[in-house]
N, C-alpha and C positions, 0 to 999 in steps of 0.2 A: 524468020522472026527473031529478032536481037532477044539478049539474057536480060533480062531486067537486073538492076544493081541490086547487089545484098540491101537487106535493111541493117542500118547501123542505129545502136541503140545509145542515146546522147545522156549524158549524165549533165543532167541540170544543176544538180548542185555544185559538184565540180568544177562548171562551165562561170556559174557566179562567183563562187571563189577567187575563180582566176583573173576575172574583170575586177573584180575587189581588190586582191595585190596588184593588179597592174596600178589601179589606180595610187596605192600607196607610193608603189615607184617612183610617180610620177609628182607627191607630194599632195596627191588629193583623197578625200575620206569622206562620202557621203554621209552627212548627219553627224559629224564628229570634225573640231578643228584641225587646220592642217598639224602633223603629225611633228613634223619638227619645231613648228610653232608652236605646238603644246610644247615643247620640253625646254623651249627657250621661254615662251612667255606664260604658260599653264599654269606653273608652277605657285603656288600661292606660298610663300616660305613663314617657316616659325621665326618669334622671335628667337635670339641669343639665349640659350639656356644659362639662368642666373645661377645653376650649382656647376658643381664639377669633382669628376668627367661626366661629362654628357654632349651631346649630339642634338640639333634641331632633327627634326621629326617634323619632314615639310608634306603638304601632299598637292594632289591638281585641281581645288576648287569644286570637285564632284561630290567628295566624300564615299561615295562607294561605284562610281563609274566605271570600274574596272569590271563590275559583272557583265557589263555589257558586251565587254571585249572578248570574252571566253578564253581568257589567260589559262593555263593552268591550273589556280585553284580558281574557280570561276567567284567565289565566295567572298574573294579577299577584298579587303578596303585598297585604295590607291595613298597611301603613305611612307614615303621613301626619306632617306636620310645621306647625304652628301660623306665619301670616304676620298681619300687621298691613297694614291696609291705610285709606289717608286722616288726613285733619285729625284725626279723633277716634279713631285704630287702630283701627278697627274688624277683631276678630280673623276668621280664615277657617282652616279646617283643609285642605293641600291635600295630595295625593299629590307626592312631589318624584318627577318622571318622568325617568329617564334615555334613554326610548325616544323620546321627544317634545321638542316646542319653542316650544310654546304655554302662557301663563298665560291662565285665565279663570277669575271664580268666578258664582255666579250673578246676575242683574240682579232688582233691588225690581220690574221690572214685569212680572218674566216667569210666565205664568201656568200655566205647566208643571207636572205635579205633582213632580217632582225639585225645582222649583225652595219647593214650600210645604215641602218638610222639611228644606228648607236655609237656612242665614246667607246673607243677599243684599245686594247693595251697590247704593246709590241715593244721589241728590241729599242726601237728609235725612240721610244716615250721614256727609259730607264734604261741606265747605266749598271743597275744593280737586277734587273731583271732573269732568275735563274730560270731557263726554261728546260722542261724532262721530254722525254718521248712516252711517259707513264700514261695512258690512258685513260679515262674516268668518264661514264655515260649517268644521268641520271631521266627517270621517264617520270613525269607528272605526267597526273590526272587525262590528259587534254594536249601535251604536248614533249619535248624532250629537249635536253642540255647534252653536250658532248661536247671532249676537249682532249686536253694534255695537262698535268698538273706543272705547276710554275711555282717558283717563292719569290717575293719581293716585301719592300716595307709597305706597312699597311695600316695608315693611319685614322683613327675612328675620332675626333674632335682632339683632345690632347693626349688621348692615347694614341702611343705607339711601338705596335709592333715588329721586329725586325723580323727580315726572312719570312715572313709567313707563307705556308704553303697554301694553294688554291689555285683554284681551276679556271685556266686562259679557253672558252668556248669558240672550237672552231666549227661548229655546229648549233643549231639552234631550226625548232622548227617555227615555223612563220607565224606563230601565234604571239611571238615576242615582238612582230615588227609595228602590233597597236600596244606596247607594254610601255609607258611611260620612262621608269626607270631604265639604266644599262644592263641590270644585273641582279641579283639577288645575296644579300649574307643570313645566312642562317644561325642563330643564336642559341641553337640546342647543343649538345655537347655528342665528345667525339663518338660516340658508343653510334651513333644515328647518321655519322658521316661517310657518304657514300662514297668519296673519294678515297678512303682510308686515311685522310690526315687528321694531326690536333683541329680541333673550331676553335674558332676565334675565343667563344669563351673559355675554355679550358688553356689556351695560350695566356691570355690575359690574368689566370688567377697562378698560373706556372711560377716555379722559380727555374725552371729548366725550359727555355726555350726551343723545343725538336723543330728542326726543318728539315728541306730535303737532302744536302750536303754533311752536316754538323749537326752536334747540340752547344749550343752557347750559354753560360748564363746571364742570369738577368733578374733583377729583382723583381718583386710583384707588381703588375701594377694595379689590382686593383686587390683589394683584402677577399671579398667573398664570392660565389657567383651569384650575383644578383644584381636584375635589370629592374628599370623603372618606366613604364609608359605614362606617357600624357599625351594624348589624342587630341589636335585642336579642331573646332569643325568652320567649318567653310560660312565666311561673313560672320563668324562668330567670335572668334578669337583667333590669337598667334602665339599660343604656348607652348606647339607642341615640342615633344622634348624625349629624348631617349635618355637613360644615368646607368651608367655601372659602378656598379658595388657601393653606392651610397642610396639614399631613401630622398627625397628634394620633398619638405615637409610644405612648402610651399601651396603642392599641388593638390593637397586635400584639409579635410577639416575632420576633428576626434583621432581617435585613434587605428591603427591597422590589425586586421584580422590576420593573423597567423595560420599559415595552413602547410606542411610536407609537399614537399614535391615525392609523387608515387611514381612516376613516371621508369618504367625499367626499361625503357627502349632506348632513353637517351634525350627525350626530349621532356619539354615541362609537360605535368600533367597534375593537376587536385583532386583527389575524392570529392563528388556528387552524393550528398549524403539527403 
């Protein structure tokens, strides 16, 4: 009498998963537009920000469709903000993170699949592209970042940065391959930065610019650290609008409430009183 075959025990969800990224692969997304076609045509952009500095603050039409995707922070809205980056600007779409403190967009060699449906930055995109063997992981919620730390110019509307350091991701887990944007910049300050470099913001208020090689100087470019959100919503308007270190009186009416940043982590935080 023959051995009857082991039972093997099937993981269903696993087994969906996997027919799910295939399907990405393949540029198909049940219940959701094609994936590159969002990011080419999704895109519902802001107008021109009437102050300065500041940055449109565009998103994809949803308003908060990204909960669906189970990104990292499953919580977040989908409103990202266009950066330039290197010798030749090469553009990037990132999330402006007020939770975080880390810049990374994705690296030409990384072979992730988040990384094939996204803008990637390598050697051949910049001239000025300094690249380290320093390593830097970060793990969200839901998912994970990992790379090598890089410096390159890093331009935010008509700010710009030289040499900035941040993180070229040769890694990424597959949660970023429904993420809209390239990448994320994190807007909190360096005390909260997993990379161990300056953030963006604390570069921009600097008169000593540190990077990876050098310190250079450089005047300020912006007077104080402060940021301005303008949210536009979907069929609604097209204001949205990121500002550093200016107030764009524009965008509301009376006057503004004043409050400390309590925050000892590094990141913004107000007393709930």
């Amino acid at each position: 009498m023959g051995r009857l075959g082991r039972t093997v025990k099937r993981d269903a969800q696993a087994e969906i998963q996997s027919k799910h990224f295939d399907l990405i692969r393949r540029g198909e997304l049940p219940g959701e537009a094609h994936i590159l076609e969002r990011r080419q045509n999704g895109v519902v952009p802001g107008d021109t920000p009437s102050i300065s500095p500041a940055v449109v603050l565009d998103e994809d039409g949803q308003d908060i469709s990204m909960t669906q995707l189970h990104w990292p922070c499953s919580d977040a809205l989908a409103y990202f903000s266009p950066i330039q980056i290197g010798a030749h600007r090469k553009s990037f779409l990132v999330v402006m993170d007020t939770g975080s403190a880390d810049l990374w967009v994705p690296a030409a060699n990384c072979k992730s699949l988040a990384c094939q449906v996204h803008n990637t930055l390598g050697s051949n995109d910049s001239s000025t592209l300094q690249a380290t063997k320093t390593p830097w992981q970060i793990q969200y919620g839901s998912g994970f970042a990992s790379g090598v730390l890089v410096a390159d110019s890093v331009s935010i509307g008509k700010l710009a940065v030289r040499r900035m350091p941040f993180g070229a991701a040769t890694q990424l887990s597959d949660n970023f391959a429904q993420f809209a944007p390239d990448g994320i910049l994190g807007l909190g300050l360096t005390k909260a930065n997993a990379q161990g470099v300056p953030t963006v913001m604390d570069q921009l208020v600097s008169t000593l610019m540190p990077h990876i090689s050098d310190i250079q100087a450089n005047s300020k470019l912006i007077k104080r650290k402060l940021i301005g959100v303008n949210l536009q919503r979907a069929g609604e308007t097209n204001d949205g609008e990121i500002s550093f270190g200016v107030v764009d009186s524009s965008k509301f009416t009376g006057s503004l409430a004043i409050v400390r940043n309590v925050g000892v982590t590094g990141l913004w935080e107000v007393p709930i009183v």
